[in-house]
C-alpha positions as CSV (number, residue, x, y, z in Angstrom):
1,X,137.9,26.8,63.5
2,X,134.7,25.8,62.5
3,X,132.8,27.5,59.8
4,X,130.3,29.5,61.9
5,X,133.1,30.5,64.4
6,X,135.4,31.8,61.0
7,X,132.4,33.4,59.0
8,X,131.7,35.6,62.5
9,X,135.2,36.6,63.1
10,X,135.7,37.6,59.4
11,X,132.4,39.4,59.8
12,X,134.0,41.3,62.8
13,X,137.2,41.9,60.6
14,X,135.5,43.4,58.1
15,X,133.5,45.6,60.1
16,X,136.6,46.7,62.6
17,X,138.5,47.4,58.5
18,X,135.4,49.5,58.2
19,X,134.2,47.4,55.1
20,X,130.7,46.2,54.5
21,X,131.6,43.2,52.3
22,X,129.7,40.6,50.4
23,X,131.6,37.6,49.3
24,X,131.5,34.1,47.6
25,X,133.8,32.2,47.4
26,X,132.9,28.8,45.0
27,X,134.8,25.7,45.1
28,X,133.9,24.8,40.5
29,X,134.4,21.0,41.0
30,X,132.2,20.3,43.6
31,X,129.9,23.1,44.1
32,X,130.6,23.5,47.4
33,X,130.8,27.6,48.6
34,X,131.2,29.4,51.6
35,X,130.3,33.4,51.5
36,X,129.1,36.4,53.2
37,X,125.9,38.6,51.9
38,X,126.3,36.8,48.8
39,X,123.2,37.9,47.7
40,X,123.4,41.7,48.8
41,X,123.2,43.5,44.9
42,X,125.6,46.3,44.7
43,X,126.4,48.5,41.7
44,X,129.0,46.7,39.6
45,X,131.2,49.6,38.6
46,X,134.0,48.6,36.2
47,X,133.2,44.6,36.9
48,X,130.4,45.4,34.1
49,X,132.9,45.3,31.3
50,X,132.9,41.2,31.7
51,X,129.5,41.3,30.7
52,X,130.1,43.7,28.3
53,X,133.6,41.5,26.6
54,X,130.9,38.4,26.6
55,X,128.3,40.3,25.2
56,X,131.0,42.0,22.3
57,X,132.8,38.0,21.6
58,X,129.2,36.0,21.0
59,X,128.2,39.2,18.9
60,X,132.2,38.5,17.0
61,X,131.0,34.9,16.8
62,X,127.4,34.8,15.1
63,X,129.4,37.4,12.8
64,X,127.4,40.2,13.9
65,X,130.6,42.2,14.4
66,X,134.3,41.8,12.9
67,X,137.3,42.0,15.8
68,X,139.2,43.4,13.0
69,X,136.8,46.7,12.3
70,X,139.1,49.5,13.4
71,X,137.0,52.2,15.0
72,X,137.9,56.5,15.2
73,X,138.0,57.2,19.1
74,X,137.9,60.9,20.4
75,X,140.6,61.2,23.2
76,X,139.1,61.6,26.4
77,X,141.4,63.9,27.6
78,X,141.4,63.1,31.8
79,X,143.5,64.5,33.9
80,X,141.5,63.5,37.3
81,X,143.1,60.4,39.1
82,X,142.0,56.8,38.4
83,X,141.0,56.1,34.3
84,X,143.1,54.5,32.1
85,X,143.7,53.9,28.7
86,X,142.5,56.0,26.3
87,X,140.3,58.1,29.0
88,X,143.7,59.6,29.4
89,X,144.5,60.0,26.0
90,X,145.2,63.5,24.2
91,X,144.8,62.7,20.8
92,X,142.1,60.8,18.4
93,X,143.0,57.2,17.9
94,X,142.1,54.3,15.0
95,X,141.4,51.1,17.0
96,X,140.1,47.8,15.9
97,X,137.2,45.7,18.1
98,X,139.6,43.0,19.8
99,X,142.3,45.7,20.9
100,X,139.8,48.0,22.8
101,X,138.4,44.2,24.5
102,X,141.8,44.1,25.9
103,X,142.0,47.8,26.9
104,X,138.4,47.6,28.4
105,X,139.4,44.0,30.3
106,X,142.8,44.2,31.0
107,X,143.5,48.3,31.7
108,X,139.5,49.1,32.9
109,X,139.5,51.6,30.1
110,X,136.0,53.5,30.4
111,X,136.4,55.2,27.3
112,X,137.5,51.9,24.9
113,X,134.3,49.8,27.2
114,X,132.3,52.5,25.7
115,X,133.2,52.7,22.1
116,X,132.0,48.7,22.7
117,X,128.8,49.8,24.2
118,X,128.4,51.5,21.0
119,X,128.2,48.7,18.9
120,X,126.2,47.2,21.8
121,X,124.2,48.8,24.0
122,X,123.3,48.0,27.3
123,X,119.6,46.5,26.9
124,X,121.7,44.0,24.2
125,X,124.5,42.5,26.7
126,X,121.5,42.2,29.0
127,X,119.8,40.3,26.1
128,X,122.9,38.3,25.5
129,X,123.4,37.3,29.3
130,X,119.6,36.5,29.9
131,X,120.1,34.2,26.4
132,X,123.1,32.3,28.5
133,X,120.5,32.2,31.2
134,X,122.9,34.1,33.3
135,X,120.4,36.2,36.1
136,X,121.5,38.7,38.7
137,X,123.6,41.4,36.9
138,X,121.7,44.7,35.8
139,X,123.2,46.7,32.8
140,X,121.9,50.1,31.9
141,X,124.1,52.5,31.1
142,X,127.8,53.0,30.2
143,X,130.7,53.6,32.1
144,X,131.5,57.2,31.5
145,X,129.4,58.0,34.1
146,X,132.0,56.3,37.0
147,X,134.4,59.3,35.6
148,X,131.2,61.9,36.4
149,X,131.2,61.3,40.4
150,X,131.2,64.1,43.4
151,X,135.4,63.4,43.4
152,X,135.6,65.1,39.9
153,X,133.8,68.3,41.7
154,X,136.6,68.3,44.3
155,X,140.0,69.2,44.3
156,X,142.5,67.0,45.8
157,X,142.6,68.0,49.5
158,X,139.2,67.7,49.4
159,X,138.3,64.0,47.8
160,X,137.5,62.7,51.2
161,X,134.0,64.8,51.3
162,X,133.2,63.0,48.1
163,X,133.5,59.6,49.9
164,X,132.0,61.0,52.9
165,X,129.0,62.0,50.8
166,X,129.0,58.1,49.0
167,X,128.9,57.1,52.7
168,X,126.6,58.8,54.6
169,X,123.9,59.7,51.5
170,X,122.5,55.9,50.7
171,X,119.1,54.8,52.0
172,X,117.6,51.8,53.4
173,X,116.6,50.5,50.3
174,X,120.1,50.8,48.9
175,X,118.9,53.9,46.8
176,X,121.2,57.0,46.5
177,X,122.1,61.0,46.0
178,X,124.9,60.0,44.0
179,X,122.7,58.1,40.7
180,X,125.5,55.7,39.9
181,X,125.6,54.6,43.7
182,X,121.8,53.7,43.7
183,X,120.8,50.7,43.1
184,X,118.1,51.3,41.0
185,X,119.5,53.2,38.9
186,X,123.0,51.7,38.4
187,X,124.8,49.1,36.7
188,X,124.5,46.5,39.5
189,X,125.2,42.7,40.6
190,X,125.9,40.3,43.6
191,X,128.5,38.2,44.3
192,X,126.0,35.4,43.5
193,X,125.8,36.7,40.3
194,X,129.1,36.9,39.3
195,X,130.2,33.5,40.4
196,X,127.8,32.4,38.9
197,X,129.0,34.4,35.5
198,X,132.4,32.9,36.4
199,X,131.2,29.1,36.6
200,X,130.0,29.8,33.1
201,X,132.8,30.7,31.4
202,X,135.4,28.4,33.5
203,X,133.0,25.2,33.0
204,X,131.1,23.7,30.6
205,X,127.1,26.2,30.1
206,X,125.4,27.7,27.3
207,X,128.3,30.2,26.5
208,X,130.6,29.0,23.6
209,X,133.7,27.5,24.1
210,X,136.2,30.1,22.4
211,X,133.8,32.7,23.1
212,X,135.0,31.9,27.1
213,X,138.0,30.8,26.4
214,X,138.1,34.6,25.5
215,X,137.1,36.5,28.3
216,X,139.0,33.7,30.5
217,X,142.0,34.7,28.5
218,X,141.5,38.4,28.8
219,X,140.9,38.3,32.8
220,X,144.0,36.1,33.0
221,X,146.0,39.0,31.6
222,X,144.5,41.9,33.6
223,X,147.2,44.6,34.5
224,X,145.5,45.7,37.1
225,X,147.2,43.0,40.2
226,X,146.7,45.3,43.3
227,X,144.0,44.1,45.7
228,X,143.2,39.9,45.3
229,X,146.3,39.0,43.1
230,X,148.8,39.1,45.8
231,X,146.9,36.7,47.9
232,X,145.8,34.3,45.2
233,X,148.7,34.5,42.9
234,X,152.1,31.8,42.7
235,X,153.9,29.5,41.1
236,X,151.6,27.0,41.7
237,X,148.2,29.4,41.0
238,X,146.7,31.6,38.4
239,X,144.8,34.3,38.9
240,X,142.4,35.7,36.1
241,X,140.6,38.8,37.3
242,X,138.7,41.9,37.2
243,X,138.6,44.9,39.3
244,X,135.9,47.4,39.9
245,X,136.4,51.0,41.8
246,X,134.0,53.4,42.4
247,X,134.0,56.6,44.9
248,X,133.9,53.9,48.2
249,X,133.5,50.8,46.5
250,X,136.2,48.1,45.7
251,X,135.2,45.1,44.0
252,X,137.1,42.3,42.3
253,X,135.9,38.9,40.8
254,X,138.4,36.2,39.9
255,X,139.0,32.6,39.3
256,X,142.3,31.3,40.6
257,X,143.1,28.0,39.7
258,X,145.6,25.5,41.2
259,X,148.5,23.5,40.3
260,X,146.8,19.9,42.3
261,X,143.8,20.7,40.0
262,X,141.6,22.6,42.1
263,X,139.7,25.6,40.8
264,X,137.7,28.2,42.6
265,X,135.5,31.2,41.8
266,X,136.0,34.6,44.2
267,X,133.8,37.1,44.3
268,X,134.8,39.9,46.7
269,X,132.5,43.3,46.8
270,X,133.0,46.0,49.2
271,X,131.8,49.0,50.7
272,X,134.3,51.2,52.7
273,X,133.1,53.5,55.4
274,X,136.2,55.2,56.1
275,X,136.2,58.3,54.2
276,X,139.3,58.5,52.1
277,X,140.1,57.7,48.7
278,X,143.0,55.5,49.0
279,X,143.0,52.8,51.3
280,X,145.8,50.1,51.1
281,X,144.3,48.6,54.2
282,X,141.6,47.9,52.4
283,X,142.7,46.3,50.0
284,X,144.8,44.2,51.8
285,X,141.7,43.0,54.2
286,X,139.1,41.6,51.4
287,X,142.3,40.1,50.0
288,X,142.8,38.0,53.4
289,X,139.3,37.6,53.7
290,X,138.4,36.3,50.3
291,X,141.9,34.0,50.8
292,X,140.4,32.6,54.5
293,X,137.4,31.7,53.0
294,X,139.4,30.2,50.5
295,X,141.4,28.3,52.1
296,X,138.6,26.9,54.4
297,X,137.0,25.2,51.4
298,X,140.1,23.6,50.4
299,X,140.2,21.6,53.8
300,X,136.4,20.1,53.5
């Protein structure tokens, strides 16, 4: 199949799925990338802690901060489905810098992102990323506010109005009713963006050596293995990822790298328009998406 014959039938996938999905998929050796909407900016959800962990390590490394500094955090005390970590947690908690990087990272703790956020705030991981002259990604607030959604104002039997309401209450101009949905108000990025964020810490750019030798270490060990891992992970691949969920968005970012030396760069963000809160199908479809693209890149 050629590539304008694939790109339309995936498009066609995707819609039949009932996804809207932007994706780029970046061959790091030779440049070469195949995608869909690539530049459509959506908010980021929980894909903003990788900014955040970059922002946190360079701060570690001009000796700004200590990884060591152990920190009080309140419990957060959820009991709604979804956050992780310490969100969930009933009882205060003494934890130093470079543990709550890996519960931010590799469990998409909120609550330990936050307690990073802390130390630095939003404006100052966007100061750090525009230093690395990485463009694209917006951060402006922190990530409690994914936990503060229309699904926390539902009970169970009724999440799917929440999702209904994250469908059908955007605008034209990607603006939204629900604040962290519109993107002018949210914490946002393409998938331009964060490929592009991803060839910077898997090659050779302004960001430090162990400072991405960090975060690439951090993604490799991400828990969370549900929606690209299973189509991008073997014996003879790695996968280093991280996920982002909110209401009817599912987004994951990733570098999987092969055994014969090839490495690529995945970005894979998605709208659903199905209103329901879990979706297995989706996952599954912007996995074999993302892995068609893939696997048409390997081939040129």
């Amino acid at each position: 199949m050629n590539t304008e014959a694939l790109l339309r039938d995936l498009r066609r996938r995707l819609e039949e799925g009932g996804l809207r999905g932007c994706l780029l998929v970046r061959d790091l050796h030779t440049g070469d990338e195949l995608g869909i909407d690539p530049d459509t900016q959506l908010p980021s959800a929980s894909l903003v802690k990788v900014p955040l962990a970059l922002a946190t390590l360079e701060r570690i490394r001009r000796g700004e901060l200590d990884g060591a500094t152990r920190l009080d955090v309140q419990p957060g005390r959820v009991d709604t489905p979804g956050p992780t970590g310490l969100s969930r947690f009933r009882h205060p908690a003494r934890i130093a810098v470079d543990d709550l990087l890996y519960l931010s990272m590799c469990m998409s703790d909120s609550l330990a992102a936050d307690t990073l956020f802390g130390l630095t705030p939003p404006a100052r991981v966007a100061e750090i990323l525009h230093e690395f002259g990485l463009g694209g990604i917006s951060v402006r607030h922190l990530t409690g506010e994914l936990s503060d959604t229309p699904v926390e104002r539902f009970d169970a039997a009724q999440v799917h109005l929440a999702h209904a309401l994250a469908i059908d209450a955007g605008t034209s101009g990607r603006g939204h009713r629900v604040p962290q949905l519109d993107a002018t108000r949210a914490n946002t990025g393409s998938a331009r963006a964060f490929v592009d964020l991803l060839q910077a810490l898997w090659t050779p750019s302004a960001i430090p050596p162990e400072v991405a030798a960090r975060v690439r270490d951090l993604m490799l060990h991400n828990l969370l293995r549900h929606r690209l891992a299973p189509d991008f992970s073997s014996d003879a691949s790695t996968w280093s990822s991280k996920t982002g969920t909110l209401l009817n968005l599912r987004h994951e970012i990733g570098v999987v790298e092969h055994a014969d030396g090839q490495v690529f760069a995945v970005a894979v963000l998605t709208e659903s328009l199905v209103p329901a809160g879990t979706q297995p199908g989706a996952e599954a479809l912007m996995a074999q998406v993302a892995r068609e693209l893939r696997d048409h890149l390997r081939q040129w």
